[in-house]
KOLVOPA-53627 format. One record per residue: residue number from 1; x, y negated, z of N, C-alpha, C in turn. Coordinates in Angstrom, 3 decimals. Layout:
REM residues N
+-----+----------+----------+----------+----------+----------+----------+----------+----------+----------+
: seq :      npx :      npy :      npz :     capx :     capy :     capz :      cpx :      cpy :      cpz :
+-----+----------+----------+----------+----------+----------+----------+----------+----------+----------+
: NUM :        X :        Y :        Z :        X :        Y :        Z :        X :        Y :        Z :
...
+-----+----------+----------+----------+----------+----------+----------+----------+----------+----------+
REM end
This chain:
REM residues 53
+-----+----------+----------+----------+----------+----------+----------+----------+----------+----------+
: seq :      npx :      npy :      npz :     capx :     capy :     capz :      cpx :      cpy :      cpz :
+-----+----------+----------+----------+----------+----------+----------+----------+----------+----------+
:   1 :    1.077 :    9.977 :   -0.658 :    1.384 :    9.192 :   -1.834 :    1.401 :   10.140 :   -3.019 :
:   2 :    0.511 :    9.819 :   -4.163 :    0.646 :   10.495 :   -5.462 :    1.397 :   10.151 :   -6.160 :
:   3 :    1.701 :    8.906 :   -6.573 :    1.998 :    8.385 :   -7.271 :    3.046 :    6.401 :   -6.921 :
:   4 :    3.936 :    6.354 :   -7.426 :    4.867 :    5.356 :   -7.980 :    4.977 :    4.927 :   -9.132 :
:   5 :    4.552 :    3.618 :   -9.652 :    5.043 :    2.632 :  -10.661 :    5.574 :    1.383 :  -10.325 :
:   6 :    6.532 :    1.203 :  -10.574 :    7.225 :    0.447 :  -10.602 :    7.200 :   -0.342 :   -9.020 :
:   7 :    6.346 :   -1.094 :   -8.883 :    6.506 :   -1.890 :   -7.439 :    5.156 :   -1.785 :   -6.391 :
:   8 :    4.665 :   -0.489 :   -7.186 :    3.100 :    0.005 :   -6.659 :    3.400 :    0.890 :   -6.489 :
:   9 :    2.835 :    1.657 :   -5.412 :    2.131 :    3.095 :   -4.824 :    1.086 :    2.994 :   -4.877 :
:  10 :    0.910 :    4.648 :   -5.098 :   -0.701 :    4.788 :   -5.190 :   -0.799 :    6.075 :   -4.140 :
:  11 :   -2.060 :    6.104 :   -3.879 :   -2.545 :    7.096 :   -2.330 :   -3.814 :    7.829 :   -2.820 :
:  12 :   -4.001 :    8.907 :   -2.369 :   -5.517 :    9.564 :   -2.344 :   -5.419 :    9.835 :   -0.842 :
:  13 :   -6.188 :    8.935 :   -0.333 :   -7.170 :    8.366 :    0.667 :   -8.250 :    8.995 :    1.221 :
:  14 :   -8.353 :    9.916 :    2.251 :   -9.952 :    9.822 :    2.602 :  -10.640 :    8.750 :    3.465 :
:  15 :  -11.593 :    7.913 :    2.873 :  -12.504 :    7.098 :    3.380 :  -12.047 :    6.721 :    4.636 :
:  16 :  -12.198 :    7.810 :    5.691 :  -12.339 :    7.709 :    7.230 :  -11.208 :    6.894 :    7.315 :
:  17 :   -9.988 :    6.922 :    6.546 :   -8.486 :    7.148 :    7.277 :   -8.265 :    5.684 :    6.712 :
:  18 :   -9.225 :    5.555 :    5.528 :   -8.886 :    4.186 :    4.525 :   -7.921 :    2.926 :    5.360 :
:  19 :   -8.156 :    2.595 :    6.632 :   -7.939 :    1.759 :    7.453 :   -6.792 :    1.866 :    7.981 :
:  20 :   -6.399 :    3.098 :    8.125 :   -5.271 :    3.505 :    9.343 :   -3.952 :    3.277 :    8.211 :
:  21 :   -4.295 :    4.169 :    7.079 :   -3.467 :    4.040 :    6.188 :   -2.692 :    3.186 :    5.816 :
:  22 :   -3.846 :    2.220 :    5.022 :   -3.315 :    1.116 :    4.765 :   -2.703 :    0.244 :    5.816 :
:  23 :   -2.777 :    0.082 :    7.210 :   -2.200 :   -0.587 :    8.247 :   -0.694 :   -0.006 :    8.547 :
:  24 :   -0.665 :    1.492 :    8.279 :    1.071 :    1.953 :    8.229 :    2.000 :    1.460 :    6.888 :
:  25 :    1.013 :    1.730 :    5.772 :    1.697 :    1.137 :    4.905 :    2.303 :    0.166 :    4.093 :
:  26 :    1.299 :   -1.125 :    5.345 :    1.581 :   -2.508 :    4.904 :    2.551 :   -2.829 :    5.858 :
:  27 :    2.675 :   -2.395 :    7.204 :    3.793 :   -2.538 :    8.046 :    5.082 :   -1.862 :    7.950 :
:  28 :    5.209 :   -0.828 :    6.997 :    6.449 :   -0.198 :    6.753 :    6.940 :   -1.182 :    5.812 :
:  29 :    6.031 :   -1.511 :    4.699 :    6.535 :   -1.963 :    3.424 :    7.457 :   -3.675 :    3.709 :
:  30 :    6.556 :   -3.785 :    4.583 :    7.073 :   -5.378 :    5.039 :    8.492 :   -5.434 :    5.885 :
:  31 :    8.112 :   -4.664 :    6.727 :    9.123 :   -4.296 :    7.693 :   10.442 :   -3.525 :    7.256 :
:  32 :   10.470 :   -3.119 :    5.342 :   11.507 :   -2.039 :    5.647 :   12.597 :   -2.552 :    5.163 :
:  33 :   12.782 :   -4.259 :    5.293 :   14.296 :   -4.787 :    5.631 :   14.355 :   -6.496 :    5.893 :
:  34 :   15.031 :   -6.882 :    6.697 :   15.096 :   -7.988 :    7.272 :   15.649 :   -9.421 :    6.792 :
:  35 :   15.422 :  -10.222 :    5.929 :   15.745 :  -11.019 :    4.827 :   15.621 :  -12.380 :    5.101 :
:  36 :   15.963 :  -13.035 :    4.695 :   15.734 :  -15.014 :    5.466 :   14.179 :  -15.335 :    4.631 :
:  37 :   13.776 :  -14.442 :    3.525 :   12.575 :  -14.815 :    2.828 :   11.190 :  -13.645 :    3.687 :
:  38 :   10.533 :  -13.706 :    4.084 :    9.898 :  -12.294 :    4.479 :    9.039 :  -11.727 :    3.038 :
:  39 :    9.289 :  -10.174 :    3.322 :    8.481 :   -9.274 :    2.919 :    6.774 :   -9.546 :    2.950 :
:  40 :    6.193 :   -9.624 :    1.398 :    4.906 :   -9.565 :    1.739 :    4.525 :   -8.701 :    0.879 :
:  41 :    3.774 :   -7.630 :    1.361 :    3.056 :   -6.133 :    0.815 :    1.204 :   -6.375 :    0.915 :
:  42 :    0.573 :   -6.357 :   -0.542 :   -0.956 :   -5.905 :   -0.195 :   -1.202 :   -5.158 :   -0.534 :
:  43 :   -2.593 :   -4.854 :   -0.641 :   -3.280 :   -3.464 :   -0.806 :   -4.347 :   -3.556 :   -1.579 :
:  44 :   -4.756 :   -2.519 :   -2.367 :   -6.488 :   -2.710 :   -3.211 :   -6.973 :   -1.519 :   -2.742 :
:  45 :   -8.160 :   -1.619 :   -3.218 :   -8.623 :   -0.118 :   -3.371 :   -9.617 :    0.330 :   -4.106 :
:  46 :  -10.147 :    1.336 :   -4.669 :  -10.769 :    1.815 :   -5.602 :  -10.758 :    2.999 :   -6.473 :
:  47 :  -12.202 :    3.267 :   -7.163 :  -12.165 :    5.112 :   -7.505 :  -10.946 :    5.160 :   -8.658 :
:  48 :  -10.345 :    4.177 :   -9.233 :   -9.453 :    4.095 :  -10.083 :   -8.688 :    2.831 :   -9.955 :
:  49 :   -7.646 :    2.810 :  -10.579 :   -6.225 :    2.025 :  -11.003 :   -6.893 :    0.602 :  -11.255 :
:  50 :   -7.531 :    0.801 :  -11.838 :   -8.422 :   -0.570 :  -12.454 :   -8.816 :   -0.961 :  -11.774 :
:  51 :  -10.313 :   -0.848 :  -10.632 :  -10.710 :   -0.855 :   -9.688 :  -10.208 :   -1.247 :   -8.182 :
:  52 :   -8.585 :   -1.224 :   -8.246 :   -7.591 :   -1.365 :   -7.049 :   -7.586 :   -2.747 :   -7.262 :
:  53 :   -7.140 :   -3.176 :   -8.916 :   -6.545 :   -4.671 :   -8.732 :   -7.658 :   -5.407 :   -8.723 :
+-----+----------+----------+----------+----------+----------+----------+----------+----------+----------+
REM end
């Protein structure tokens, strides 16, 4: 993780891993507390900030 704003993380990613990554980090994010509403976390991606959303 490089970077935090506000209710975003941001990652520098290599390609290969693009997949694995994002699959730990959508299951931590969801998973990291137990609520009567559930946790929902997505993901973008792209060579820039812009490009993610």
């Amino acid at each position: 993780m490089i970077l935090q704003v506000h209710d975003e993380l941001n990652f520098s990613v290599v390609p290969e891993e693009k997949g694995r990554v994002e699959a730990i980090v959508l299951e931590e994010m969801q998973q990291a507390l137990q609520l009567a509403v559930p946790l929902v976390a997505d993901s973008g991606w792209g060579d820039n900030w812009l490009e993610a959303h």
